[in-house]
Backbone as a printed PyTorch tensor [residue, N CA C, xyz], in Angstrom:
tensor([[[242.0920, 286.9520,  63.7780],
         [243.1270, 287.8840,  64.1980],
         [242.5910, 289.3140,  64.0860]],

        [[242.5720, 290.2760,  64.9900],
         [242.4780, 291.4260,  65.1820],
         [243.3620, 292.1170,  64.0930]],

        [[243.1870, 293.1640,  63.5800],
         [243.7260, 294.1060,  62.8740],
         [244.4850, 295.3010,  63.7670]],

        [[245.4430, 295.6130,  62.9680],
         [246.0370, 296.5650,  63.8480],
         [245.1200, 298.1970,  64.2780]],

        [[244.9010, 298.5170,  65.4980],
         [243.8430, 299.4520,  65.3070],
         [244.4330, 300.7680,  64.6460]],

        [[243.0920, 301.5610,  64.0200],
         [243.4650, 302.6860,  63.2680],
         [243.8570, 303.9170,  64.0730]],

        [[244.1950, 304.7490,  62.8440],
         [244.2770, 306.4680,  63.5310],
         [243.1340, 306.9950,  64.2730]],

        [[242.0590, 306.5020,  63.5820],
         [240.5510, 306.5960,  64.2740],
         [240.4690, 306.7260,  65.6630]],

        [[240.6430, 305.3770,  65.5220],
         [240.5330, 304.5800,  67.3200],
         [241.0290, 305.7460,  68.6880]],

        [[242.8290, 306.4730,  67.8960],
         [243.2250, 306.9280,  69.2370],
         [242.6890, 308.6880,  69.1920]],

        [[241.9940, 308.9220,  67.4970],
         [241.5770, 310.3060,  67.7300],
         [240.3980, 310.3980,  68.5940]],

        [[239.5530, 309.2500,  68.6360],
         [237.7700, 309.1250,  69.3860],
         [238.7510, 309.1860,  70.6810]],

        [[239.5950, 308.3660,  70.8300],
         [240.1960, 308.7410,  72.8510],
         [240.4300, 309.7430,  73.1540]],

        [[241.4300, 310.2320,  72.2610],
         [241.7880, 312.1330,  72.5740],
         [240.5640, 313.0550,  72.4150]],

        [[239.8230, 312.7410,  71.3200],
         [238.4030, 313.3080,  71.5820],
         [237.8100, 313.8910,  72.8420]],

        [[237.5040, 312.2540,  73.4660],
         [236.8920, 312.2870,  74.4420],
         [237.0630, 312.5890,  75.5920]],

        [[238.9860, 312.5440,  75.6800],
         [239.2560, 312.7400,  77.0520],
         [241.0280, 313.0230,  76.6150]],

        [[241.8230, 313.9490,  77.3840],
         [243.0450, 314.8280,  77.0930],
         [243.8830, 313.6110,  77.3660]],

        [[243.8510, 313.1770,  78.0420],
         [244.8640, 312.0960,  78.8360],
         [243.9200, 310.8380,  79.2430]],

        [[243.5420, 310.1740,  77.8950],
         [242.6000, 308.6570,  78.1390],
         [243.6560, 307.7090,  79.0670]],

        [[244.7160, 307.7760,  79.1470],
         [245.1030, 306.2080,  79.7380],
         [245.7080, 307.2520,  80.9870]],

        [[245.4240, 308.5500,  81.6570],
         [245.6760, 309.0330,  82.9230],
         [247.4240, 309.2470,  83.3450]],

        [[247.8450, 309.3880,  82.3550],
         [249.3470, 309.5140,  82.2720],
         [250.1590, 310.3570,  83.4230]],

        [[249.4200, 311.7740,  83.0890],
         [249.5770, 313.0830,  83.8780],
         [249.2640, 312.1500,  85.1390]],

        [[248.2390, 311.6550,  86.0910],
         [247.8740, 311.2430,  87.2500],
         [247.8430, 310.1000,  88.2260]],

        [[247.8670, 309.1910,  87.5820],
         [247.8390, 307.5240,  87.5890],
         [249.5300, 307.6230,  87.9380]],

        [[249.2760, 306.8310,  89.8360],
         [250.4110, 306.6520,  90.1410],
         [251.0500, 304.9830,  89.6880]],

        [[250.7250, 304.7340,  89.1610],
         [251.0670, 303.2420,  88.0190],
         [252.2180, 304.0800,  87.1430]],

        [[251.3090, 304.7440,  86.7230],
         [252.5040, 305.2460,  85.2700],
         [253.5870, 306.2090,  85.7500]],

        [[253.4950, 306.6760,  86.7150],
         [254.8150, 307.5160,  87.1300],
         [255.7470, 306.0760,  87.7040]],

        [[255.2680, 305.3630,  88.4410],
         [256.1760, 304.2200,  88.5290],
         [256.9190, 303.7000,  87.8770]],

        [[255.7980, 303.3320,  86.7450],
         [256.8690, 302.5010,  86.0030],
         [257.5780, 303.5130,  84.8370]],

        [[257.2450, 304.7200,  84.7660],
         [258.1170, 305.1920,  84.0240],
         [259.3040, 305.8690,  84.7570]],

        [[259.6630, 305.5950,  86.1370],
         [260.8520, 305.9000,  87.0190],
         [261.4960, 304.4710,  86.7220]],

        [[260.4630, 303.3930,  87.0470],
         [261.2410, 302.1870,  86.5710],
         [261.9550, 301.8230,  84.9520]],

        [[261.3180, 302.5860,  83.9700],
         [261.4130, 302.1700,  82.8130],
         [263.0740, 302.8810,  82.4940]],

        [[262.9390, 304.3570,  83.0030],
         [264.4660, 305.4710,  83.0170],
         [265.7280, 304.5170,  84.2810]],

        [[265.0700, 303.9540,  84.9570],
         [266.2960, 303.8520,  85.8130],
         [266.8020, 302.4550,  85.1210]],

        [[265.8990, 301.4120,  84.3020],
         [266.9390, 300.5990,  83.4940],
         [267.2820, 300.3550,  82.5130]],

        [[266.9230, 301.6370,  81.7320],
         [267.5250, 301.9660,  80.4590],
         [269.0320, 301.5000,  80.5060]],

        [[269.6640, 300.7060,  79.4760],
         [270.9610, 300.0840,  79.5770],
         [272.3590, 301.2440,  79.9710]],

        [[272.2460, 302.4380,  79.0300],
         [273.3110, 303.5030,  79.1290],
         [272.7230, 304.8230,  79.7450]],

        [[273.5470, 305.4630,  80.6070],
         [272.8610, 306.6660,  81.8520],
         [272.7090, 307.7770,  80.2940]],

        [[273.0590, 307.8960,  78.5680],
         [272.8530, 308.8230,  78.3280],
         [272.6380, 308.2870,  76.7490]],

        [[271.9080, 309.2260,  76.1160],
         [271.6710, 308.3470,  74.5880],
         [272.1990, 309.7820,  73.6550]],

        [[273.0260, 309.6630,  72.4090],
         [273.1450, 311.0630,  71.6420],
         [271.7410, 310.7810,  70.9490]],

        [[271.1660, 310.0930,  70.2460],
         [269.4890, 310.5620,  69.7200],
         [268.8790, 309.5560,  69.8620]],

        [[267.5740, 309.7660,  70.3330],
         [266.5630, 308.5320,  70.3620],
         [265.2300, 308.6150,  69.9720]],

        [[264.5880, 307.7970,  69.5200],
         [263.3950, 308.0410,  69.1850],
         [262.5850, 307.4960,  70.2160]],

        [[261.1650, 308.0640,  70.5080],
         [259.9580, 307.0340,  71.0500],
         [259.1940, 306.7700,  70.2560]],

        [[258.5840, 305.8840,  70.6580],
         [257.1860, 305.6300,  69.8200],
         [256.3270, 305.7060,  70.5310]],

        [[254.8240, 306.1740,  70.1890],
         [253.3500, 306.2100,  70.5960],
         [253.9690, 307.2640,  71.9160]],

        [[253.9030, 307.9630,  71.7650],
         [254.6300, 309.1470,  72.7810],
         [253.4900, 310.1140,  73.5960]],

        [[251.9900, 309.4520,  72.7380],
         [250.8110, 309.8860,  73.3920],
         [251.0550, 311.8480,  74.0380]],

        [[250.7780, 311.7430,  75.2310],
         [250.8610, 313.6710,  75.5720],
         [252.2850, 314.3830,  76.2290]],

        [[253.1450, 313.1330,  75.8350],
         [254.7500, 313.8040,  75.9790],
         [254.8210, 313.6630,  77.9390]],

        [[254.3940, 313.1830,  78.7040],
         [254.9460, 312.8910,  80.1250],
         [255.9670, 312.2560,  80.0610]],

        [[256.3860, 310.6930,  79.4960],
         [257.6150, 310.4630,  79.4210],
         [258.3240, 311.0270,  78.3290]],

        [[257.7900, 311.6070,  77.4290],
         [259.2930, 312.5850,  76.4360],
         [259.7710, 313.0830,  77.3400]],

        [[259.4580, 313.9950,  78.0930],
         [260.0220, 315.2790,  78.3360],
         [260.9150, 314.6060,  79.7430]],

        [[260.7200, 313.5630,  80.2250],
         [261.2500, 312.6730,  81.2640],
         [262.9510, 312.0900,  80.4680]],

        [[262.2190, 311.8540,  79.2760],
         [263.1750, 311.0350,  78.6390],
         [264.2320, 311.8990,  77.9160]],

        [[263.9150, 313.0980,  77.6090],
         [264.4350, 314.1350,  76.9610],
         [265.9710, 314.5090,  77.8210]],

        [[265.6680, 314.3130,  78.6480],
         [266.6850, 314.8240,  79.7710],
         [267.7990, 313.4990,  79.8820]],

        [[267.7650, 312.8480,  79.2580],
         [268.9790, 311.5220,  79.0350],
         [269.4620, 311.2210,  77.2890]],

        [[268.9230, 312.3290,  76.7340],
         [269.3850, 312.2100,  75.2410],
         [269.4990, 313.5260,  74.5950]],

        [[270.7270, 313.6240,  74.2400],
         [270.9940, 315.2490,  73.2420],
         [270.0360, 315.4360,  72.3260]],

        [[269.1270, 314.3850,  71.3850],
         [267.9810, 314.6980,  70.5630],
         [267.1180, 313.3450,  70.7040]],

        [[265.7320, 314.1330,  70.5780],
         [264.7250, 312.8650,  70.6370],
         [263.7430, 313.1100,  69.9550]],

        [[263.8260, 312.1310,  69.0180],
         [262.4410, 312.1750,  68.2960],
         [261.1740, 311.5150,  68.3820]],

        [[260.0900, 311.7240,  69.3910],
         [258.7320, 311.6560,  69.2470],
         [257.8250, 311.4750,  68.5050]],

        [[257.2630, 310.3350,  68.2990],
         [256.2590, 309.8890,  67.4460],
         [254.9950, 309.3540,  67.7980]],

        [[253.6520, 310.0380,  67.0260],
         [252.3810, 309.6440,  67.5600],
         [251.4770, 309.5870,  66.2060]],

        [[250.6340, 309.0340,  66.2770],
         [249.4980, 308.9490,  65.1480],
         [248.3960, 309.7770,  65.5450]],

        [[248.2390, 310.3230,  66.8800],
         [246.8050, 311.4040,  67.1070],
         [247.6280, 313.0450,  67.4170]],

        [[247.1660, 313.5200,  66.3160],
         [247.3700, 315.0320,  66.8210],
         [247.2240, 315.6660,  67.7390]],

        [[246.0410, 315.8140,  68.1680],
         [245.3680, 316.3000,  69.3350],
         [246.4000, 315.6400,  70.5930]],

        [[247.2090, 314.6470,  71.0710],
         [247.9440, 314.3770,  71.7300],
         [249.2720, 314.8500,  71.1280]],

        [[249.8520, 314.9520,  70.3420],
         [251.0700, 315.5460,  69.9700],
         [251.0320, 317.0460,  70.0790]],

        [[249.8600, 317.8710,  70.2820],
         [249.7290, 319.5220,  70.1620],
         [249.8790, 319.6420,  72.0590]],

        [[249.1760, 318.7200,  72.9100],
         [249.5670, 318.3380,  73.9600],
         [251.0300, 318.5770,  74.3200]],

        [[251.6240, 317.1510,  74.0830],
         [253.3650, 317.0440,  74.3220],
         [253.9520, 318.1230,  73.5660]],

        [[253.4720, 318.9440,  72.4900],
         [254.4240, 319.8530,  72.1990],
         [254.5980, 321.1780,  73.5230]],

        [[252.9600, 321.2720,  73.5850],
         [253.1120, 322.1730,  74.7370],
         [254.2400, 322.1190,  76.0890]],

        [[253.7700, 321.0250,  76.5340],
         [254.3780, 320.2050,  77.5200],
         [255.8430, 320.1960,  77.8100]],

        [[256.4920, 320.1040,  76.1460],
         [257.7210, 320.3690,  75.6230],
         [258.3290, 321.4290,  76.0160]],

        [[257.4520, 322.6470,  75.6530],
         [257.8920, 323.8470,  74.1970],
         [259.1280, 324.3430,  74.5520]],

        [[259.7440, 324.1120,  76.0770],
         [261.3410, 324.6860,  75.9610],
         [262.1960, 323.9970,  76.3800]],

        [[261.5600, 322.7420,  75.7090],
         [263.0600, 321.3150,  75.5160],
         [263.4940, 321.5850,  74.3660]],

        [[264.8550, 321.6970,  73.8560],
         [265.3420, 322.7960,  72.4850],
         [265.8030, 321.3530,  71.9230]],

        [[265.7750, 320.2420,  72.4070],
         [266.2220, 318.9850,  71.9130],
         [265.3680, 317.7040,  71.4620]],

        [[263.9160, 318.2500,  72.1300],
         [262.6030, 317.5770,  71.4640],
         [262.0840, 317.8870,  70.1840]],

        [[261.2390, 316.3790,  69.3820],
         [260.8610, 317.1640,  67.9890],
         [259.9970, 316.2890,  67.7970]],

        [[258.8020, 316.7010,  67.8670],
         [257.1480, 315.5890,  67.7910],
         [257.2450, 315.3770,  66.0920]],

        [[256.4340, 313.8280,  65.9480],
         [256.4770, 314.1950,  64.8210],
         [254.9600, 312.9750,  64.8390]],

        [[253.8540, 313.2920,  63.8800],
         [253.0900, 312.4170,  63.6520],
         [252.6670, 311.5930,  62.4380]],

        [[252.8320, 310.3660,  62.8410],
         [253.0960, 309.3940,  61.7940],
         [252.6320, 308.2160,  62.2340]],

        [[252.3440, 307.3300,  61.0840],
         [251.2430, 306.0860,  61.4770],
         [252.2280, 304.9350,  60.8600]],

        [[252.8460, 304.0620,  62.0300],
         [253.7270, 303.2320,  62.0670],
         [252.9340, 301.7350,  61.5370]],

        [[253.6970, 301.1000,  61.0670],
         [254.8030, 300.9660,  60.6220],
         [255.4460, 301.8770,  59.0760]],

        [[254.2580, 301.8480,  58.6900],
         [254.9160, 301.9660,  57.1800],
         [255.5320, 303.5130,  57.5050]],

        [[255.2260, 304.6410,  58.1320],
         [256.1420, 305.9820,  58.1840],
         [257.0510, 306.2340,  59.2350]],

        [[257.9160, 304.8840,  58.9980],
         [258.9090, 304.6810,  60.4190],
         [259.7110, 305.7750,  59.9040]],

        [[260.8690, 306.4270,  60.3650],
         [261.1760, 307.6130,  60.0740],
         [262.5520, 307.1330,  59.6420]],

        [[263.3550, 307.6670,  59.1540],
         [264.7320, 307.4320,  58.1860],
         [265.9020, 307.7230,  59.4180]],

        [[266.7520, 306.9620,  59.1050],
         [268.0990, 307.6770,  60.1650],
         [268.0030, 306.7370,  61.0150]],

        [[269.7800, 306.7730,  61.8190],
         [269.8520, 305.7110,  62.9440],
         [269.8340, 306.5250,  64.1740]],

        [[269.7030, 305.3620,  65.1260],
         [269.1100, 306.1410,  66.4270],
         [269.7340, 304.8650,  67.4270]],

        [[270.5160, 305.5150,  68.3110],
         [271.0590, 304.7370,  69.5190],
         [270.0090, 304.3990,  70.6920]],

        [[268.5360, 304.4240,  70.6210],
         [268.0570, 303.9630,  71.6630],
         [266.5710, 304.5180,  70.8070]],

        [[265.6200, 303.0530,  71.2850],
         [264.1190, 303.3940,  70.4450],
         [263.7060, 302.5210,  71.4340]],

        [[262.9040, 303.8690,  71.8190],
         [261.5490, 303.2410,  73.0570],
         [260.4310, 303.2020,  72.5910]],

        [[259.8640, 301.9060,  72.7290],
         [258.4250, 301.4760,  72.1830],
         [258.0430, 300.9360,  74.0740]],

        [[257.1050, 301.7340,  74.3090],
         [256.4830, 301.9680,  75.5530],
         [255.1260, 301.8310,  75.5310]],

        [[254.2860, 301.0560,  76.0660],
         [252.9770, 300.7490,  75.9290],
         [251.9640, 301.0450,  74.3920]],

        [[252.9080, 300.2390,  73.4340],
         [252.3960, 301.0170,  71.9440],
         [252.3050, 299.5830,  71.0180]],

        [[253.0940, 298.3890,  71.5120],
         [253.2560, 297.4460,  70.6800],
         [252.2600, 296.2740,  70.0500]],

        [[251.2970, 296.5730,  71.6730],
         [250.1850, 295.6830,  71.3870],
         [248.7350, 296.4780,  70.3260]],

        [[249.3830, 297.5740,  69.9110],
         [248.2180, 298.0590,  68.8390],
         [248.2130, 297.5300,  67.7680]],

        [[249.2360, 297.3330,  67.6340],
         [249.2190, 296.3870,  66.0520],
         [249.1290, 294.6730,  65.5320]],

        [[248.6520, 294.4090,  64.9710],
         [248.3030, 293.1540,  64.3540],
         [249.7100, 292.3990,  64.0840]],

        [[249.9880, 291.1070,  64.3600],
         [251.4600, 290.8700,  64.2640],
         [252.4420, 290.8780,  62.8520]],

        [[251.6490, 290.9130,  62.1000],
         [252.0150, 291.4070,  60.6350],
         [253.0750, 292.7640,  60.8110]],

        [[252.1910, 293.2380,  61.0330],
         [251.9870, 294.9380,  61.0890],
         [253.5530, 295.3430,  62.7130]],

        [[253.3140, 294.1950,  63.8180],
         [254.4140, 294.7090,  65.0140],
         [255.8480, 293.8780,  64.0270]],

        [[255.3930, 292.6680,  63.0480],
         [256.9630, 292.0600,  63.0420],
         [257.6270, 292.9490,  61.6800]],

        [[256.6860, 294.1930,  60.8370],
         [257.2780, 295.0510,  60.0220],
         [257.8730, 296.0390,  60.9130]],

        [[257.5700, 296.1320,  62.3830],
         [257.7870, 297.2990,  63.0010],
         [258.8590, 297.1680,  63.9890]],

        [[258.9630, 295.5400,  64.5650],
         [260.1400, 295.3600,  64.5480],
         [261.6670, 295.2630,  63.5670]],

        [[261.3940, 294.8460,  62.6450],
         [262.2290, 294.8870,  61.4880],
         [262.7860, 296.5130,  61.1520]],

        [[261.7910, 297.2780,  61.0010],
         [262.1020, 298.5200,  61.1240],
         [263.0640, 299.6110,  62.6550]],

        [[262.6160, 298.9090,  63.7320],
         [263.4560, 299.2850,  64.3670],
         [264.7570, 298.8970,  64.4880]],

        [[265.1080, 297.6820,  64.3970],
         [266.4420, 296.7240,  63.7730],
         [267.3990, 297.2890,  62.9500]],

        [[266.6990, 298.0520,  61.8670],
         [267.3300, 298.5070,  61.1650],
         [267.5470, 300.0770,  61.1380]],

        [[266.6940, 300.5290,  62.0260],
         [266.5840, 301.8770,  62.6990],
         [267.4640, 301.8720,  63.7800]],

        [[268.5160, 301.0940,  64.4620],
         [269.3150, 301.0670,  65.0230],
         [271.2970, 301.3470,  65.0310]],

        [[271.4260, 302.0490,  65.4810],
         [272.6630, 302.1440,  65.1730],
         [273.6190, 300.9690,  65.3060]],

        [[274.8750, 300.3330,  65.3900],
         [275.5990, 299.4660,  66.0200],
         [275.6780, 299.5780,  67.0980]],

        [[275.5920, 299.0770,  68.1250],
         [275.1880, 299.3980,  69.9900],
         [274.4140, 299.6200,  70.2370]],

        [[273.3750, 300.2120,  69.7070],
         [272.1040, 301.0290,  69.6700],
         [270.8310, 300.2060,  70.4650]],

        [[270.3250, 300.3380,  71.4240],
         [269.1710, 299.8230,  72.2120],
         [267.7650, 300.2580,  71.7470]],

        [[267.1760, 298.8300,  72.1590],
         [265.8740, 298.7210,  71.5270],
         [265.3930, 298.3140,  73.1310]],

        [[264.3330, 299.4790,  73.7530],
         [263.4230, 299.0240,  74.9590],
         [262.3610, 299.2400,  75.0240]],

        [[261.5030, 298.3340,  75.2610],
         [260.3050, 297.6050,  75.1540],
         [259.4220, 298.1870,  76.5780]],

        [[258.8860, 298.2850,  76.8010],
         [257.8160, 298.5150,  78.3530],
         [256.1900, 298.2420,  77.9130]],

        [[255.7250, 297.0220,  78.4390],
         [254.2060, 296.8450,  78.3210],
         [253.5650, 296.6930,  79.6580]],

        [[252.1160, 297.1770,  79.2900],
         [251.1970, 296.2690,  80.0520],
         [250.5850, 295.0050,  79.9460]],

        [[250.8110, 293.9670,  81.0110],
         [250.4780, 292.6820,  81.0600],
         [248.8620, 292.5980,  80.9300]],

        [[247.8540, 292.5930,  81.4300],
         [246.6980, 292.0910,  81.6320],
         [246.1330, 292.3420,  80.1190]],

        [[245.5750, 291.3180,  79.4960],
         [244.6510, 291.3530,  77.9390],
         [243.8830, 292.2680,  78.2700]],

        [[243.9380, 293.5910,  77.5690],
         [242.8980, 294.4640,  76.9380],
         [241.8450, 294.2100,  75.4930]],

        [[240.4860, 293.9470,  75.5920],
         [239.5890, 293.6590,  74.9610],
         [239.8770, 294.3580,  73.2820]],

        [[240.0120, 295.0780,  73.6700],
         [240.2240, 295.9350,  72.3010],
         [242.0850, 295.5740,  71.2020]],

        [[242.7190, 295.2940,  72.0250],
         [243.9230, 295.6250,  71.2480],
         [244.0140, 294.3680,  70.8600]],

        [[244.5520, 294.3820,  69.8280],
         [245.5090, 292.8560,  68.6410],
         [246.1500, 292.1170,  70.0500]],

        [[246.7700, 292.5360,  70.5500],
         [247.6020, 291.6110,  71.3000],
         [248.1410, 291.9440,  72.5720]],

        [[248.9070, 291.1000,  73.0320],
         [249.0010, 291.1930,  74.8430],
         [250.4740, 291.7740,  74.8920]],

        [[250.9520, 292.5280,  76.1420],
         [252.3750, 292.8250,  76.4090],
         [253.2540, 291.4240,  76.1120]],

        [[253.1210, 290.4300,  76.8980],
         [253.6780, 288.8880,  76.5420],
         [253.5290, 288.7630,  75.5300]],

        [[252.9920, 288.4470,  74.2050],
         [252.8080, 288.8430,  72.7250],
         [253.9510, 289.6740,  72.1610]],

        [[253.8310, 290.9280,  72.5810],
         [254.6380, 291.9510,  71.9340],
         [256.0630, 291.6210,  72.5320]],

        [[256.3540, 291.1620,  73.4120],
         [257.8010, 290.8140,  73.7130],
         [258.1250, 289.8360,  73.1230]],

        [[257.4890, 288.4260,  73.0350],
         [257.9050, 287.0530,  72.3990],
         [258.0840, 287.7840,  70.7140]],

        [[257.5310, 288.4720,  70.2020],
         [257.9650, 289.0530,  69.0640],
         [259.3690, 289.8790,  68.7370]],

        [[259.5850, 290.4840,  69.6950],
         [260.6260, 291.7010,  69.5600],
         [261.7760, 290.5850,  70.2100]],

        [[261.2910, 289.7080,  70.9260],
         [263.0470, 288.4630,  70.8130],
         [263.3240, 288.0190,  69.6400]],

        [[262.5040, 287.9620,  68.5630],
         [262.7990, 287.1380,  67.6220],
         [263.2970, 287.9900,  66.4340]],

        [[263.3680, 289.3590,  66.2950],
         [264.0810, 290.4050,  65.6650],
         [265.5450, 290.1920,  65.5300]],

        [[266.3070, 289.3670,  66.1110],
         [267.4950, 289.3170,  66.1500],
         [268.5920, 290.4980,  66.8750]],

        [[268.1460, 290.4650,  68.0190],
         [269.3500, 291.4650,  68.5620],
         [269.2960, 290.7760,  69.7970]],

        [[270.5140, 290.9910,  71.1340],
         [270.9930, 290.3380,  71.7780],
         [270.0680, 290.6920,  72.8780]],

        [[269.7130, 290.1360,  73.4870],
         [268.5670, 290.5030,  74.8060],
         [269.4420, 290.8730,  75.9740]],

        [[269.4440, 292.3000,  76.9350],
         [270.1870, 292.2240,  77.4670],
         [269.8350, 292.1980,  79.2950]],

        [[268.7090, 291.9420,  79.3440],
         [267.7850, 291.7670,  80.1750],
         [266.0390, 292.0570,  80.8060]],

        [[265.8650, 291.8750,  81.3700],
         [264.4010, 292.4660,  81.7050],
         [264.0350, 292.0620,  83.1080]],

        [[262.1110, 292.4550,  83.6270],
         [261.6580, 292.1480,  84.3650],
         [260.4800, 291.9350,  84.2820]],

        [[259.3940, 292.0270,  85.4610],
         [258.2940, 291.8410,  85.4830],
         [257.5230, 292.3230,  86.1380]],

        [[256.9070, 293.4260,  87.0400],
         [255.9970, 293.4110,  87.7370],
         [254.6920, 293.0300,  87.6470]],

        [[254.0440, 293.3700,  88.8390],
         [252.4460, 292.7510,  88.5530],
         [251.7870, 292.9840,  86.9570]],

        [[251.6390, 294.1630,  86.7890],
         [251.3510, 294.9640,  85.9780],
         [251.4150, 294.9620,  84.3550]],

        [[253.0390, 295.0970,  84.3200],
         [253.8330, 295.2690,  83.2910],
         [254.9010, 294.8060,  82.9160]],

        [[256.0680, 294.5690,  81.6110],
         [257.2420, 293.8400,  81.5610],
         [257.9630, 295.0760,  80.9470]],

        [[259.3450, 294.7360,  81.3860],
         [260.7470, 295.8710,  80.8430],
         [261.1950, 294.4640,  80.4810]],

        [[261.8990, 294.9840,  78.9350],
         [262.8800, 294.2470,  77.9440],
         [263.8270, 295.2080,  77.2070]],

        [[264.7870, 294.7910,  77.4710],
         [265.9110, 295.9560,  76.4310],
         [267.0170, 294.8470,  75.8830]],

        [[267.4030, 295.0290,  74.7950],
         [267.8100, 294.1160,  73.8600],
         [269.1490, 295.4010,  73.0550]],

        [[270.1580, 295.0960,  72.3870],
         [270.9730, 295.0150,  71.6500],
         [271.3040, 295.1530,  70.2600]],

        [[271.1060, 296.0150,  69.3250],
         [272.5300, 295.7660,  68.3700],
         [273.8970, 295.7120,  68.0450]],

        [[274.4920, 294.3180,  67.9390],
         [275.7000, 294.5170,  68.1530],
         [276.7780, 294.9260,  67.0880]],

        [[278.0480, 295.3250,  67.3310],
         [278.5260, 296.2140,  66.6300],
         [278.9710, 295.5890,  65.1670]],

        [[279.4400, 296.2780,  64.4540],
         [279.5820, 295.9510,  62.9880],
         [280.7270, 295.9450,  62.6180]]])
């Protein structure tokens, strides 16, 4: 079993290159992140968090459907990025932290984990599901967006990281598939 990769791993990418997975350019990722906003379950969230939020293209996308959002990344050098990117969204707030163990405190009506799940070792994604579970408000949505095809390097596959995040216990409230990638958004129900 692969280990979940380190802080290392995504500072040598930002290192090497501002935008390693082509975020800003790559008409893939503007796709599916039009696809990922248009089936978000509710047209508006009062606070949400992301995860792996990399150089803030979908924050600042996502920013605009939630009164507060909190942003989370483990490489600096990409969070000094999205802050820029940000700097006069008055409702954005980067924060960098190396998940699972510095999941952040407080409930949150909607937590997007977006091409981030397959970094971790399944140990390490089923503490991080658990943590979002409970990082959830009552109603509160949990949505998922991966890439399908096995990458050499990461712990695990998009199909992986979803068969995991069903088994968290919240109500699945649909999904899809393209070539590419899978959308899953799931449920906490009320108390």
């Amino acid at each position: 079993m692969k280990p979940t990769l380190p802080p290392g791993y995504f500072d040598a990418l930002y290192a090497e290159k501002s935008d390693p997975w082509n975020f800003e350019t790559k008409p893939y990722e503007h796709e599916k992140y039009a696809a990922t906003l248009g089936h978000l379950p509710r047209e508006r969230y009062g606070s949400a968090l992301e995860l792996g939020c990399s150089i803030g293209v979908l924050s600042r996308m996502l920013a605009e459907r939630c009164d507060k959002l909190l942003s989370l990344d483990v490489a600096e050098s990409a969070l000094e990025t999205a802050r820029a990117r940000c700097h006069d969204l008055t409702n954005v707030r980067f924060e960098r932290r190396t998940l699972p163990d510095e999941f952040p405190a407080g409930q949150f009506d909607l937590i997007l984990m977006s091409e981030v799940g397959y970094y971790f070792a399944w140990p390490d994604l089923r503490r991080l599901g658990e943590k979002c579970v409970a990082g959830l408000r009552a109603g509160g949505d949990l949505v998922a967006v991966h890439y399908l095809p096995a990458v050499p390097d990461y712990p695990l596959t998009g199909d992986e990281v979803h068969a995991a995040l069903f088994e968290v216990g919240l109500e699945h409230l649909g999904g899809f598939r393209s070539e590419r990638y899978r959308f899953d958004a799931w449920r906490r129900q009320g108390e």
